[in-house]
N, CA, C and O atoms as a Tripos MOL2 file, in Angstrom:
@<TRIPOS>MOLECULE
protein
  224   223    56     0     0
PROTEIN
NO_CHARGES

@<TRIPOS>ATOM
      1 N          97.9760  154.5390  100.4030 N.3       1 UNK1
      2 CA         98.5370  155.2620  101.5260 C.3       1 UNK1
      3 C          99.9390  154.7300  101.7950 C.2       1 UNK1
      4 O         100.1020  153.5170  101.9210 O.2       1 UNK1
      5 N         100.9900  155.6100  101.8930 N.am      2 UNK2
      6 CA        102.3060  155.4200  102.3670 C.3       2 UNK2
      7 C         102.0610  154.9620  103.7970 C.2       2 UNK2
      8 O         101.0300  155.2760  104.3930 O.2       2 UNK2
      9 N         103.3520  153.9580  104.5320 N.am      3 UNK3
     10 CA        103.5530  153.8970  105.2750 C.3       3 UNK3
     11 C         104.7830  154.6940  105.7390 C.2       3 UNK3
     12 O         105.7820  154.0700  105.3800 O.2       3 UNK3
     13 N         105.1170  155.8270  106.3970 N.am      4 UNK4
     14 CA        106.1300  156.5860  106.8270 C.3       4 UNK4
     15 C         106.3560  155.4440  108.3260 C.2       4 UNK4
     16 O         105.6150  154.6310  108.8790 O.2       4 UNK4
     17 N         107.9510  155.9800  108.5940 N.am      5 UNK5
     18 CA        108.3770  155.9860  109.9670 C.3       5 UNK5
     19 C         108.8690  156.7800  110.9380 C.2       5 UNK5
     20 O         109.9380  157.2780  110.5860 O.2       5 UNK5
     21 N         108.5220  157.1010  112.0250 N.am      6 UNK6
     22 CA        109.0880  157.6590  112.9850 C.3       6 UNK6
     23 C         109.4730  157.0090  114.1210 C.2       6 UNK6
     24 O         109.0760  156.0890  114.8370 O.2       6 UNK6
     25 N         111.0380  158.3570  114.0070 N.am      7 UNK7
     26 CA        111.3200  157.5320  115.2630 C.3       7 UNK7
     27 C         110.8430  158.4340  116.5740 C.2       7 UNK7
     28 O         110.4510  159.5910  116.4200 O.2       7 UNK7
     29 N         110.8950  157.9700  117.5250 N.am      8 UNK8
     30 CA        110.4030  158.5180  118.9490 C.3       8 UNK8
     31 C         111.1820  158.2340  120.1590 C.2       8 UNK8
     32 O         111.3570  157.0340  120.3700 O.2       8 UNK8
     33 N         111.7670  159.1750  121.1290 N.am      9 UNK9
     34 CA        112.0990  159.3290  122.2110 C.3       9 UNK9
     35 C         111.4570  159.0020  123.1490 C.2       9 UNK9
     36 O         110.4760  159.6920  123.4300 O.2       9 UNK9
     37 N         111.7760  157.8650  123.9420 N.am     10 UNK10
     38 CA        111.0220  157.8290  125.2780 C.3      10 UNK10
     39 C         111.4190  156.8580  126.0520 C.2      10 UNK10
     40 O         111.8000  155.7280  125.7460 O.2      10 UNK10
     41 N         111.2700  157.5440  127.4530 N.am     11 UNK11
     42 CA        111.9540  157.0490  129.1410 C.3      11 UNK11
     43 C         111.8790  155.6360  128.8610 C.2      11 UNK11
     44 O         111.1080  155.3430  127.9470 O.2      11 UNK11
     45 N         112.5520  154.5940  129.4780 N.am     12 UNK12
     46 CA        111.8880  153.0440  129.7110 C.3      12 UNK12
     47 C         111.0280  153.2610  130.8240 C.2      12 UNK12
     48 O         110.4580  152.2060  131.1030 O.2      12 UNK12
     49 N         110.7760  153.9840  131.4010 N.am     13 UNK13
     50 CA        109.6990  153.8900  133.0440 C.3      13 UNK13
     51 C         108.0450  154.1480  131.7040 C.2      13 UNK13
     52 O         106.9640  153.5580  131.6970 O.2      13 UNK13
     53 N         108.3950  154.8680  131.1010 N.am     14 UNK14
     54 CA        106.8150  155.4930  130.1530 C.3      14 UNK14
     55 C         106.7580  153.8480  128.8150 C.2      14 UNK14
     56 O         105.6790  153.2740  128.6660 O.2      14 UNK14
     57 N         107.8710  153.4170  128.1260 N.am     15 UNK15
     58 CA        107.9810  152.5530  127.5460 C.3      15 UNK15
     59 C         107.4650  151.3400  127.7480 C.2      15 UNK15
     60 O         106.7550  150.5880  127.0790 O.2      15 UNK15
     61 N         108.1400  151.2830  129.1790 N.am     16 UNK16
     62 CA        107.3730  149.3730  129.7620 C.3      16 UNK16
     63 C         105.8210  149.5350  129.8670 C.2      16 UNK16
     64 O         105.0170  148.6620  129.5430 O.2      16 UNK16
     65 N         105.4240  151.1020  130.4990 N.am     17 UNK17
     66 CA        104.1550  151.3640  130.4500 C.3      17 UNK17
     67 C         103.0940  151.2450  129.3000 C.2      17 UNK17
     68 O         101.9320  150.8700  129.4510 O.2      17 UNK17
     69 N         103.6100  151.5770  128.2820 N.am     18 UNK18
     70 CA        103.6730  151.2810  127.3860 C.3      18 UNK18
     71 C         102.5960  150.2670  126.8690 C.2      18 UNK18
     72 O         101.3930  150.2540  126.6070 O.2      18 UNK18
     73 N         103.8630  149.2780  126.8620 N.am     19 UNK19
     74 CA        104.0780  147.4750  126.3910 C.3      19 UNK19
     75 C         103.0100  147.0750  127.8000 C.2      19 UNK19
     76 O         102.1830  146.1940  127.5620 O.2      19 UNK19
     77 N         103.0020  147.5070  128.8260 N.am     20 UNK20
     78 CA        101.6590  146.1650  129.5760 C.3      20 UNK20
     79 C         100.1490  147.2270  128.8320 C.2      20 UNK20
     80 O          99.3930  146.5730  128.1140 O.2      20 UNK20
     81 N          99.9730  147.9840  128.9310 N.am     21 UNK21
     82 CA         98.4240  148.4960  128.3760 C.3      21 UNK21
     83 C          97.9010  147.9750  126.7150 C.2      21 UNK21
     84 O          96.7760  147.7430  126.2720 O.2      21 UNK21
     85 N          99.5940  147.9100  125.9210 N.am     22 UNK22
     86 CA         99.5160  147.6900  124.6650 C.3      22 UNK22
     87 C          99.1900  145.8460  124.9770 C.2      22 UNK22
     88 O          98.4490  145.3440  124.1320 O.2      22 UNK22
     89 N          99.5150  145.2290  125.7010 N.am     23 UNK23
     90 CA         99.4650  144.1880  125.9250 C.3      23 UNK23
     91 C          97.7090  143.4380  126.8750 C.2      23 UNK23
     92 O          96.9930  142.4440  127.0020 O.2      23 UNK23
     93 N          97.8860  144.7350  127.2410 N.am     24 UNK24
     94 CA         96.6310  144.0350  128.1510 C.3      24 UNK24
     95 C          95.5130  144.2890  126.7410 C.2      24 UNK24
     96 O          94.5890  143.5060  126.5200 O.2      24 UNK24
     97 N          95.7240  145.2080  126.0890 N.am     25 UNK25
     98 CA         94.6770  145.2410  124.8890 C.3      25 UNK25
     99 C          94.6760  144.0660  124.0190 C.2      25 UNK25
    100 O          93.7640  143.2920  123.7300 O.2      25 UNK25
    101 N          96.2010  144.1200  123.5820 N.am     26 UNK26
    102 CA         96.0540  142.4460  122.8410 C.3      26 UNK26
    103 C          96.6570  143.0350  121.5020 C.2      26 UNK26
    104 O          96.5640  142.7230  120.3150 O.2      26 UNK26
    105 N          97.2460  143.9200  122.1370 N.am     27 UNK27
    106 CA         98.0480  144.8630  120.5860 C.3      27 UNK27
    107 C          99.3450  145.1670  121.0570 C.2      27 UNK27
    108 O          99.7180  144.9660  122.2120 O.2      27 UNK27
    109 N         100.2850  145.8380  119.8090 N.am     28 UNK28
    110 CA        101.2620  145.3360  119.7930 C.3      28 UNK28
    111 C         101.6900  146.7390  120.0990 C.2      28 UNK28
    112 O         100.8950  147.5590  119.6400 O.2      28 UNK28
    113 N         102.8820  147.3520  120.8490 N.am     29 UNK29
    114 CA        102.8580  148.8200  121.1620 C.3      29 UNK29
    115 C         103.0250  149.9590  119.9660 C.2      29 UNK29
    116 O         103.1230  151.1710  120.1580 O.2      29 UNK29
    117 N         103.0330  149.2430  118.6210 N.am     30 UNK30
    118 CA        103.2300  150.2920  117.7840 C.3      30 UNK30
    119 C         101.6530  150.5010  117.0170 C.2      30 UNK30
    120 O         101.2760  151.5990  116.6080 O.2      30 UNK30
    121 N         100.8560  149.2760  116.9160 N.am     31 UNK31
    122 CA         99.3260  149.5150  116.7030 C.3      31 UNK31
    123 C          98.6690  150.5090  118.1190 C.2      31 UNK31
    124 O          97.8010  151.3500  117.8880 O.2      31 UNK31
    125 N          99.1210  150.3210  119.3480 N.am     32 UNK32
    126 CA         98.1580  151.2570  120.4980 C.3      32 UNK32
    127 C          99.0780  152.6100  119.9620 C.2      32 UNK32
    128 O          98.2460  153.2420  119.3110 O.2      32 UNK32
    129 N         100.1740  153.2580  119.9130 N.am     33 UNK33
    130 CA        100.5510  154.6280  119.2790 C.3      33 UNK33
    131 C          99.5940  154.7780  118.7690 C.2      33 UNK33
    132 O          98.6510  155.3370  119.3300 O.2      33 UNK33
    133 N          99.5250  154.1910  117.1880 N.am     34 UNK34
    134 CA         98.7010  154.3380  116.4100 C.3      34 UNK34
    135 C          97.2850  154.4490  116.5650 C.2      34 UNK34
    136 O          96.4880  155.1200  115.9090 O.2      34 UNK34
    137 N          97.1380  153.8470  117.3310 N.am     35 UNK35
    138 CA         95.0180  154.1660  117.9990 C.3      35 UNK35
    139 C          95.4770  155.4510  118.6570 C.2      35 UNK35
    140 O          95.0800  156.4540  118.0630 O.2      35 UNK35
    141 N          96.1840  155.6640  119.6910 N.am     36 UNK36
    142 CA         96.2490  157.0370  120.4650 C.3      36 UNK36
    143 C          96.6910  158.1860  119.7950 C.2      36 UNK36
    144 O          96.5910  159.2810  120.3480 O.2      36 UNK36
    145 N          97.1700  158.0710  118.6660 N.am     37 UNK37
    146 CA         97.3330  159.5400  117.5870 C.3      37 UNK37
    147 C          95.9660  159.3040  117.1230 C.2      37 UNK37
    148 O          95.2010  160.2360  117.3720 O.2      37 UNK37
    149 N          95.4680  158.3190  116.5260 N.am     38 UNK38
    150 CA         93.8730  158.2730  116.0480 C.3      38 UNK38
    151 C          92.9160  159.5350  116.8670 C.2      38 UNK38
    152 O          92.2650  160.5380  116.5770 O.2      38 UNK38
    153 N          93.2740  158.8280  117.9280 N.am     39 UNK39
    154 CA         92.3360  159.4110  119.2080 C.3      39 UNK39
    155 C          92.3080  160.8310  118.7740 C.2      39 UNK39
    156 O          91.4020  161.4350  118.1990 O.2      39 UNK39
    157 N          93.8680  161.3850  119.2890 N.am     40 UNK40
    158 CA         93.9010  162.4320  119.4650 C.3      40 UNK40
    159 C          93.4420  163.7150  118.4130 C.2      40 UNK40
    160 O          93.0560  164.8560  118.6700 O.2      40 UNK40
    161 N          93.7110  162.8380  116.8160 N.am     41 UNK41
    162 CA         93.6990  163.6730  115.6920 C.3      41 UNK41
    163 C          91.8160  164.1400  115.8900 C.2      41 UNK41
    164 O          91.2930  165.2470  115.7580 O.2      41 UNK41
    165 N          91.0620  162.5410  116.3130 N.am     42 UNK42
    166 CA         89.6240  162.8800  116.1630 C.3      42 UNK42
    167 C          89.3710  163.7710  117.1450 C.2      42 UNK42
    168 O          88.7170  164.7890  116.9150 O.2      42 UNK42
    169 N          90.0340  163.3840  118.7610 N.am     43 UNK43
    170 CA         89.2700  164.4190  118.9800 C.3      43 UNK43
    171 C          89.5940  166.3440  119.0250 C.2      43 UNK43
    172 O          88.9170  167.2000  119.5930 O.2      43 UNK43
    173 N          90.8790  166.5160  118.1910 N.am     44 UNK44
    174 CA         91.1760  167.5670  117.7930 C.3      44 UNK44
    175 C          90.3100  168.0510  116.7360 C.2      44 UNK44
    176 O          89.6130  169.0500  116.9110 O.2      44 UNK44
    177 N          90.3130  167.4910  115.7990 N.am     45 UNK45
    178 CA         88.9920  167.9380  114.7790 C.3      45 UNK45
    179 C          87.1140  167.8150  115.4170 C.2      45 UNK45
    180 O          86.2760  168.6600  115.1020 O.2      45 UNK45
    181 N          86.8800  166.8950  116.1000 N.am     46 UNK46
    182 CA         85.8910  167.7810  116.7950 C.3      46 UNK46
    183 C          85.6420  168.8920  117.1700 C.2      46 UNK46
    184 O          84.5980  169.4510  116.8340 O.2      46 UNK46
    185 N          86.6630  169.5360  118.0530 N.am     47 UNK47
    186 CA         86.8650  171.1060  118.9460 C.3      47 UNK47
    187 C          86.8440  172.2610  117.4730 C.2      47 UNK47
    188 O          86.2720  173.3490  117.4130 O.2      47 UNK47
    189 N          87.7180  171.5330  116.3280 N.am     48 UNK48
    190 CA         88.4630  172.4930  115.6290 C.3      48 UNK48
    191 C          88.1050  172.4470  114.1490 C.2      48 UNK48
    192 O          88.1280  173.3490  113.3120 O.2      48 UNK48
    193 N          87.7770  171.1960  114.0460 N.am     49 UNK49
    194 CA         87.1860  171.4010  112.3010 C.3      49 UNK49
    195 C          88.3460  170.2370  111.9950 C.2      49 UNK49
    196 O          89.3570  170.0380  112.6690 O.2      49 UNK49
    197 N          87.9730  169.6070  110.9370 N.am     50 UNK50
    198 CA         88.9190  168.6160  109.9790 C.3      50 UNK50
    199 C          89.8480  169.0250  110.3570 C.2      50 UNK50
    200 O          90.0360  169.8260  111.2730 O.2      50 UNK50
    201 N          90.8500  168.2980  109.4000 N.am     51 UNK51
    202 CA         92.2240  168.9360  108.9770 C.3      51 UNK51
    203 C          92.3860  168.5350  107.7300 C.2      51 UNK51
    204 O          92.3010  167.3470  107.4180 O.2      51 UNK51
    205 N          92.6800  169.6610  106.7350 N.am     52 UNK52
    206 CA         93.2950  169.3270  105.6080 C.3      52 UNK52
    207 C          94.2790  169.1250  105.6820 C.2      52 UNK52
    208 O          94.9010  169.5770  106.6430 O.2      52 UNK52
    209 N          94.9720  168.2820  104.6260 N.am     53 UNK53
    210 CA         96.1960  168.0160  104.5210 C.3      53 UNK53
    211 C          96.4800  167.7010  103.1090 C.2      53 UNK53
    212 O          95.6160  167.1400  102.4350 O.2      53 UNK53
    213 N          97.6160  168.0160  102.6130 N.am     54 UNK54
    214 CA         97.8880  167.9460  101.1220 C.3      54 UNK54
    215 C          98.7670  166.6050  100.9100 C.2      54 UNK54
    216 O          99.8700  166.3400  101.3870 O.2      54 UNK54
    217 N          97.7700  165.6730   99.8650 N.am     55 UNK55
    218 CA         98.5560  164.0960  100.1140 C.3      55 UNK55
    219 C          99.8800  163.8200   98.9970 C.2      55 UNK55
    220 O          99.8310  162.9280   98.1490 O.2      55 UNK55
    221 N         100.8480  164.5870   99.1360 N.am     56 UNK56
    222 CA        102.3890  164.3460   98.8480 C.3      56 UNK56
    223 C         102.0880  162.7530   98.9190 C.2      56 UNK56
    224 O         103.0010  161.9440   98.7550 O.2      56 UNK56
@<TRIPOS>BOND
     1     1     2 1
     2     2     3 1
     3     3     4 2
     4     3     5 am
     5     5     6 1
     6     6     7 1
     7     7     8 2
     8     7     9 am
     9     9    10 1
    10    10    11 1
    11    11    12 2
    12    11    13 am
    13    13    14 1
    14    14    15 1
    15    15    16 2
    16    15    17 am
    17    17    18 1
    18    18    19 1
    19    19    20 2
    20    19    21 am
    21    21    22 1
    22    22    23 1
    23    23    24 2
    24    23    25 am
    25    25    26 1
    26    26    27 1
    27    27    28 2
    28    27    29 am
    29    29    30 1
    30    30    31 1
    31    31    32 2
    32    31    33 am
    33    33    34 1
    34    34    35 1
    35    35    36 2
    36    35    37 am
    37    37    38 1
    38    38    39 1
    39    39    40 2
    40    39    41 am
    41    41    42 1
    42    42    43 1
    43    43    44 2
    44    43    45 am
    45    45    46 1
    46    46    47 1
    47    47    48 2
    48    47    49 am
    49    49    50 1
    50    50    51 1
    51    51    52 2
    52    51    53 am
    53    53    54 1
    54    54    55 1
    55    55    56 2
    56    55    57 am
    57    57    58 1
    58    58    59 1
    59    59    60 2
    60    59    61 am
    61    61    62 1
    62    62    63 1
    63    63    64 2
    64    63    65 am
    65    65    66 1
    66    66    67 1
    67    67    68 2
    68    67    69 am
    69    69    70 1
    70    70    71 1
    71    71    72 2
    72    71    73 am
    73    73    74 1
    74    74    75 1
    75    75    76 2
    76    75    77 am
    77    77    78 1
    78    78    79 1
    79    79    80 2
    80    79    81 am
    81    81    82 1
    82    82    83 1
    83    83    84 2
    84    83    85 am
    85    85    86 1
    86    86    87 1
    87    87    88 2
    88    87    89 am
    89    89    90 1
    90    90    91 1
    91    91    92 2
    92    91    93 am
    93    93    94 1
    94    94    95 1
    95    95    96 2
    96    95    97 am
    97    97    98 1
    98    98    99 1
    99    99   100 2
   100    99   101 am
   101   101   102 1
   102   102   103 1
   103   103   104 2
   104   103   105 am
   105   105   106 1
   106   106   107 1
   107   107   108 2
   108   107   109 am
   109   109   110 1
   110   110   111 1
   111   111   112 2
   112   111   113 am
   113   113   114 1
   114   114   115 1
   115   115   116 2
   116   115   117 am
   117   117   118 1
   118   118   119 1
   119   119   120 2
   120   119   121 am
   121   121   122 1
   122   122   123 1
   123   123   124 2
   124   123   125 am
   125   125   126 1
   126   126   127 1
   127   127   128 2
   128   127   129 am
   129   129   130 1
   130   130   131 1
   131   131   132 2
   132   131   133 am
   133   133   134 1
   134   134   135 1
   135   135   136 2
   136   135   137 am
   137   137   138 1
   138   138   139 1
   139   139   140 2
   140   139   141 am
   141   141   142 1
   142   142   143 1
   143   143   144 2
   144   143   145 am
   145   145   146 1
   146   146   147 1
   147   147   148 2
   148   147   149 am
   149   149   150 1
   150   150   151 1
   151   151   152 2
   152   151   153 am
   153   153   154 1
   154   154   155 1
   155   155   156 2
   156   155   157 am
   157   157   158 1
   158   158   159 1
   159   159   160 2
   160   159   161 am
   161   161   162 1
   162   162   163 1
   163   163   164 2
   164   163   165 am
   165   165   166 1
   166   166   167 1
   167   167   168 2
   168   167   169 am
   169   169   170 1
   170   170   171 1
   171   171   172 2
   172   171   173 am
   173   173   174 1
   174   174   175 1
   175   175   176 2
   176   175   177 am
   177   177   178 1
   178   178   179 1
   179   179   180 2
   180   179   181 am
   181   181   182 1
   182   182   183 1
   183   183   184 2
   184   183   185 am
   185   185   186 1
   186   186   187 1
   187   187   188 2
   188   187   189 am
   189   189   190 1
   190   190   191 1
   191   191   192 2
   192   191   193 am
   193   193   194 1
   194   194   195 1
   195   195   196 2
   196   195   197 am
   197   197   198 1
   198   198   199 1
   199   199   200 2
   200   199   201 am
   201   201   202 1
   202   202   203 1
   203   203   204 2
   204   203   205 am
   205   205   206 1
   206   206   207 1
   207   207   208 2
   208   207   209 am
   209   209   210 1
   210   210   211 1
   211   211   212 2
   212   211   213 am
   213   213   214 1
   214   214   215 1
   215   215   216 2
   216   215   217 am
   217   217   218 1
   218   218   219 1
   219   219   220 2
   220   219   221 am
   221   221   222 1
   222   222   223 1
   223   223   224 2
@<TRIPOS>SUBSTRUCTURE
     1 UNK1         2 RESIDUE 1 A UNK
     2 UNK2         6 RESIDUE 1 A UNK
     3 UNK3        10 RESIDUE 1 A UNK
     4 UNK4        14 RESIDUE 1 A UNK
     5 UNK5        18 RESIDUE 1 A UNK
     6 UNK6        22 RESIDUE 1 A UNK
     7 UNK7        26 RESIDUE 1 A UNK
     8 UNK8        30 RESIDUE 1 A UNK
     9 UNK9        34 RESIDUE 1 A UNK
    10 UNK10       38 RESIDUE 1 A UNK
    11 UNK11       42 RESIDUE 1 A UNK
    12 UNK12       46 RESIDUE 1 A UNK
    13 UNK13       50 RESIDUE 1 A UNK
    14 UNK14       54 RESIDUE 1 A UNK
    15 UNK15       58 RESIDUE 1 A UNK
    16 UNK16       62 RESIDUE 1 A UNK
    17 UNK17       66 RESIDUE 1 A UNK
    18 UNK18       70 RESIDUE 1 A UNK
    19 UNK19       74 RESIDUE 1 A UNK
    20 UNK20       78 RESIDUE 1 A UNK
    21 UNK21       82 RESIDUE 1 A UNK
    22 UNK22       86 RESIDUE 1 A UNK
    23 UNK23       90 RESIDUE 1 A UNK
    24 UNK24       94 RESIDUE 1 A UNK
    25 UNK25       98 RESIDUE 1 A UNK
    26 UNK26      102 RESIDUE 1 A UNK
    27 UNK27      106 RESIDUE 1 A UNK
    28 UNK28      110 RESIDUE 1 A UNK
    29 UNK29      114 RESIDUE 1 A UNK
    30 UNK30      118 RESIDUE 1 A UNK
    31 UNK31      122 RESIDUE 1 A UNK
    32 UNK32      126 RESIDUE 1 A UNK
    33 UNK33      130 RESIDUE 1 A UNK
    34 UNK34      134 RESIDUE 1 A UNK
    35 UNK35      138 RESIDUE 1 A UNK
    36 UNK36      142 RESIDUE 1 A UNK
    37 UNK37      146 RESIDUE 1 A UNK
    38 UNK38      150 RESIDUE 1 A UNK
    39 UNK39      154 RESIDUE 1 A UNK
    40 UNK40      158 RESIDUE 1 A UNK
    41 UNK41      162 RESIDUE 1 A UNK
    42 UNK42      166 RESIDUE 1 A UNK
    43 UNK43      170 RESIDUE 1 A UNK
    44 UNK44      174 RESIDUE 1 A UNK
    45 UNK45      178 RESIDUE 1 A UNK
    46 UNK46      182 RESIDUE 1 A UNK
    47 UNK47      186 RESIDUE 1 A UNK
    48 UNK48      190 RESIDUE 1 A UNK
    49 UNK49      194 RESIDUE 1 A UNK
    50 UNK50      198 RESIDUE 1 A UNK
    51 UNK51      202 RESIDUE 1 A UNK
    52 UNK52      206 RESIDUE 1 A UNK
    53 UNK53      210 RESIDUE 1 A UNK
    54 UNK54      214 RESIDUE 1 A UNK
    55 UNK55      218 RESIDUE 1 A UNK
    56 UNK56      222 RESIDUE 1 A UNK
């Protein structure tokens, strides 16, 4: 699996928010992104079915 990067836009008021939840977990704010796209992808394919995707 590739590691890609993105970059992302966002307020410092949503940012610091961020960094204390990513912190109170004990993770680092770019591993909690990463759980919260997790989240979201699973629970989108619940409602909707998988997702294929073609692995370029």
């Amino acid at each position: 699996m590739a590691i890609k990067r993105l970059s992302l836009r966002i307020d410092s008021e949503m940012l610091n928010k961020l960094h204390v939840v990513a912190d109170y977990e004990g993770r680092s704010a770019n591993s909690q992104i990463l759980i919260l796209i997790r989240d979201c992808i699973e629970k989108y394919e619940e409602k909707h079915g998988k997702i294929e995707v073609n692995k370029d």
